[in-house]
N, C-alpha and C positions, 0 to 999 in steps of 0.2 A: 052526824059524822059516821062513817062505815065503820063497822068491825075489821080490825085489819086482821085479815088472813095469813097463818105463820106457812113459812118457807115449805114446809116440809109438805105441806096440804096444798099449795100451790105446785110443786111436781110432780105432786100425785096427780093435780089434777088436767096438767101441761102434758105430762109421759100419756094418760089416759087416752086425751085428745088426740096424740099421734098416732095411739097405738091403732084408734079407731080410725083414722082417715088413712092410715097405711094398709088395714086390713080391707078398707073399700078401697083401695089401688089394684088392692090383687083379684079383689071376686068383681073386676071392671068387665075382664071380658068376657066372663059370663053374661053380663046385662046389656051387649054389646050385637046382639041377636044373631050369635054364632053357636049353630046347632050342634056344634062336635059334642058326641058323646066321646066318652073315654075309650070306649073300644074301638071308634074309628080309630083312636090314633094309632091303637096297638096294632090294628090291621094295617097301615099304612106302615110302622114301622118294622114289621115283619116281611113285608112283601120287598121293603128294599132291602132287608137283612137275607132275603132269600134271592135279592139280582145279583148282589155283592158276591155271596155264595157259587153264583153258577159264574159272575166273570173271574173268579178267584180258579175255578177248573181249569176254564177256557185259560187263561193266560198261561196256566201250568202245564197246559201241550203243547201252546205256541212255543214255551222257551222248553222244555223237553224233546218234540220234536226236532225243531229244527235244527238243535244239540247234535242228535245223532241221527241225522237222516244221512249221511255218505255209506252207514253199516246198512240201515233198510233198505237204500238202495242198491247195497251189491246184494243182499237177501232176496229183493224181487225178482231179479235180474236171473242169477239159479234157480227159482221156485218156475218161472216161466221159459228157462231152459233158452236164453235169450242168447245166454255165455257159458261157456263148462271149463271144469277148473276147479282147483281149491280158491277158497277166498281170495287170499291175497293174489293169484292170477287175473279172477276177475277184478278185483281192484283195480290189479295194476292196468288192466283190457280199457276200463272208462276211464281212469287218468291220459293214456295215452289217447284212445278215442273223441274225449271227450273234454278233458282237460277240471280242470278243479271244480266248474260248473256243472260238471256233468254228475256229480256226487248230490247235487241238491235239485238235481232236473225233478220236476213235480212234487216239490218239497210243500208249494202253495195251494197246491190240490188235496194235500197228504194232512196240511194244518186246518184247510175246510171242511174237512171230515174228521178230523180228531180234535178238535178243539171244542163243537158243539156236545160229540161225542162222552167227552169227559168229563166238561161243565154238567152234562147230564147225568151222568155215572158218579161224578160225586157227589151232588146234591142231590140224587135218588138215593144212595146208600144212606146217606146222614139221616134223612127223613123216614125212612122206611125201618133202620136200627132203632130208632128214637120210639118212633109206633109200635113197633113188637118189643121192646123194654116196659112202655107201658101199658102193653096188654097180657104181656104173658109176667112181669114182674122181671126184678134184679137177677133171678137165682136160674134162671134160663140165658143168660146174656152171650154165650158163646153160642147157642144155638140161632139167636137170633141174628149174630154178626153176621152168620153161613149163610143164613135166609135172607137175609136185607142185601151182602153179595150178591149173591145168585140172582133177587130181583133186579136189583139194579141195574147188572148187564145184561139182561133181557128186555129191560122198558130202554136204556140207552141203545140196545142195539135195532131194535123194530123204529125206533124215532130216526132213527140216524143212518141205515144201512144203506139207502140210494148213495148216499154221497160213497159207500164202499165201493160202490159196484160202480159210478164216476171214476173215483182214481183208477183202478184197474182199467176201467175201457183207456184213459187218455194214455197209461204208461205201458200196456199193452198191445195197443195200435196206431195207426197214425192214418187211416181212413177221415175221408174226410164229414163223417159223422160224430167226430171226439174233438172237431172243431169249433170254437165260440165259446160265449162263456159258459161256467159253468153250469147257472140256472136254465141257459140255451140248449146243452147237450142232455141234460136230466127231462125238458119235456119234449126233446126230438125223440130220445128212449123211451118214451111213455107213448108217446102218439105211433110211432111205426111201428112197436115190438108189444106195447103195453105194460101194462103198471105192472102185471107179474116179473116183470122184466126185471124194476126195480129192486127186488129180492131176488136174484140170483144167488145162490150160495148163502141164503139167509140158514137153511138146517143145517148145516152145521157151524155155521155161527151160534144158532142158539144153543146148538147141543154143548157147545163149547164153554157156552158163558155160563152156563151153571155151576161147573167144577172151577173154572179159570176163575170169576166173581166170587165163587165163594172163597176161593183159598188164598186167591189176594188178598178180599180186606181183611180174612180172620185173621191172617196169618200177620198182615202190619198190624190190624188194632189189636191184637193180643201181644206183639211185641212193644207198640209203643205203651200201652195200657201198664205192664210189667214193669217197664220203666220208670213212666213215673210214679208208681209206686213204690217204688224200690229210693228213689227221690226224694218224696215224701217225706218217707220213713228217717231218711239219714239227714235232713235239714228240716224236718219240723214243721215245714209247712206245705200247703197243696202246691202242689206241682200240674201244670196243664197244660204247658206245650213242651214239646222235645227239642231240644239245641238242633242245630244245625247238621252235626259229627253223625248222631243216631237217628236223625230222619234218613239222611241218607244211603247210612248202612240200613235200615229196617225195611226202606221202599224197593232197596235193591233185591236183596233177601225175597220179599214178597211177589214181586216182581218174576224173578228167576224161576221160583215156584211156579207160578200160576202159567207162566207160558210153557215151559218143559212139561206139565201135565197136557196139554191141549195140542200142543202144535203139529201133529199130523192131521187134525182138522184146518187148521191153518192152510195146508199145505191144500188142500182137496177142495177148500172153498177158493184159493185162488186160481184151479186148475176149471172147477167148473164156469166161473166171470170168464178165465181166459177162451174155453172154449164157446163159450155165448158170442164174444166177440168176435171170435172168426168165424160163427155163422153169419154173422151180422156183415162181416168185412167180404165175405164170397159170393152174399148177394149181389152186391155191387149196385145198390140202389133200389134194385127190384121188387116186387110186394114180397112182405118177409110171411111167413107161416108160421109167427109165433115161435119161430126157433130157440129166439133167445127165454122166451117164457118159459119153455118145456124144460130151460135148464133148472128152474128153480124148486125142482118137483123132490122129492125123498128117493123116488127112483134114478135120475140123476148123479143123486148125491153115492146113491148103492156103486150106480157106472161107472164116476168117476174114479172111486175108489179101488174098482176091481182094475181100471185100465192103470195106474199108476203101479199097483201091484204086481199085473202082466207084463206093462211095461220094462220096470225100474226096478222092481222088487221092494226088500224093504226099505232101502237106504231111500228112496222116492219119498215118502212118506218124509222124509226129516231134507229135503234139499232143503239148503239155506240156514238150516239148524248153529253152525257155526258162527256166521256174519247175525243170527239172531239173538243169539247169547250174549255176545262181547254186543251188541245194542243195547238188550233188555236192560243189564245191571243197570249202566247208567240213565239210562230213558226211564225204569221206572223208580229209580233214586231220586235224580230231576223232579221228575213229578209231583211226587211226593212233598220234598222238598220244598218247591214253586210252590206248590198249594199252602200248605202253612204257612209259606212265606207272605205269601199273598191275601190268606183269611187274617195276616195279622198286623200288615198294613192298612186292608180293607177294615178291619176293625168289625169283623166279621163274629158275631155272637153263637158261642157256642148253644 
């Protein structure tokens, strides 16, 4: 007759049994001849933590944009001297011209160039701050926000700038070369006039994006940074995103800055597109001479500036300045805004 086994030996040796076929449950698929290493997965879950990222931008111009595209557009409209007036006359010029559609005329061309635009401009600055944090360390980090700026709108703006010089050709002319779609008219502009073409008004764009990129983001991520430290401190625990109230005030802020430093550049790169185009539109189909190229040059850029000045004086330099301002606030609050709105639905990893 067997030794009967007491209870307590018989759990130990029942719990044992489980413990062990449960732990061959979990190391199954490893034996299962699936080669993932660990860091595949990390790279896989990175590269979607970085789509998320750039559609988190992109949806933050689409609903910013198209917010305040009735101000941009009486902004263009003065900048290329289409209408004259204070604001609200031209306002009132395309309400009655045009009627309430006329405030969002190339609103869709304005969101295909700014949506890529930004999705790229925010997740180059994220990436590029993070790099220079840890390269140069914590105790440089204002210097690096300037610098991760400034690059950002310079790789956003070389990636992105055909689609600039798109919307000015279609809202500038009405030739029938700013006809078809969009990817249609971008390589009719490369094959007649060539790809320099595609950078018309790129110098001072770039000149631009240095001070404008950099005093944007410092100037929001040292306001929102303050904040929640200030947060922090008076509730005891980390604080890492901003309400609703202070995204908005701090995007606007930063915003309002970055374009009042820049925008007689603004004003000189749409005067040089505009004039490409009307070499382009006096051809009248004919072989072109590169006209619209030779706008893209430094010397150009010297021309145009001296003719606005000749022109217009100084107030030329700032057309549109008005209908730009009462834009910016809320366009770049919006944005702002949309973006954390959006990294925090997308569940967007810091």
């Amino acid at each position: 007759m067997p030794a009967k086994v007491p209870a307590a030996i018989q759990y130990s040796r029942q719990h044992g049994q489980k413990s062990r076929k449960s732990a061959s449950i979990r190391r199954k698929p490893a034996s299962l001849g699936l080669n993932l290493q660990p860091h595949h997965g990390a790279f896989l879950e990175d590269a979607f933590n970085y789509a998320k990222h750039l559609l988190a931008g992109a949806l933050s111009a689409v609903v910013s944009r198209t917010c305040c595209a009735p101000m941009e557009t009486v902004k263009m409209q003065m900048i290329f001297n289409h209408r004259s007036g204070s604001t609200m006359q031209v306002a009132a010029g395309i309400l009655r011209e045009e009627g309430i559609a006329g405030f969002w005329r190339g609103n869709g061309i304005n969101i295909l160039r700014t949506a890529p635009y930004k999705a790229v401009n925010f997740f180059c600055f994220d990436m590029y701050r993070k790099a220079f944090l840890k390269a140069v360390g914590p105790e440089l980090r204002n210097e690096a926000k300037v610098a991760a700026g400034a690059l950002a709108g310079i790789t956003s703006t070389l990636c992105c700038f055909p689609l600039d010089v798109l919307r000015t050709r279609v809202l500038s002319t009405s030739n029938s070369c700013t006809r078809g779609s969009p990817l249609a008219i971008l390589v009719n502009i490369a094959r007649r006039e060539g790809l320099p073409a595609l950078y018309v008004g790129c110098a001072p764009a770039l000149v631009a994006m240095v001070p404008s990129g950099a005093v944007y983001y410092w100037l929001y991520d040292a306001l929102k940074e303050q904040h929640l430290n200030h947060v922090s401190i008076l509730t005891g625990r980390k604080a890492s995103r901003l309400d609703a109230a202070h995204s908005l005030l701090y995007g606007a802020l930063a915003g309002a800055a970055a374009e009042s430093t820049v925008y007689p550049l603004e004003v000189i790169r749409r005067r040089m597109q505009q004039a490409a185009a009307a070499a382009i539109a006096s051809a009248n189909g004919t072989q072109i001479p590169r006209a619209a190229a030779n706008q893209a040059s430094l010397k150009a850029f010297s021309h145009a500036a001296r003719e606005i000045w000749v022109k217009e004086g100084l107030s030329g330099f700032f057309a549109g300045i008005a209908p730009n301002t009462i834009q910016v606030l809320p366009s770049a609050a919006l944005g702002y805004f949309a973006f954390e709105t959006f990294k925090s639905l997308l569940r967007v990893r810091e």
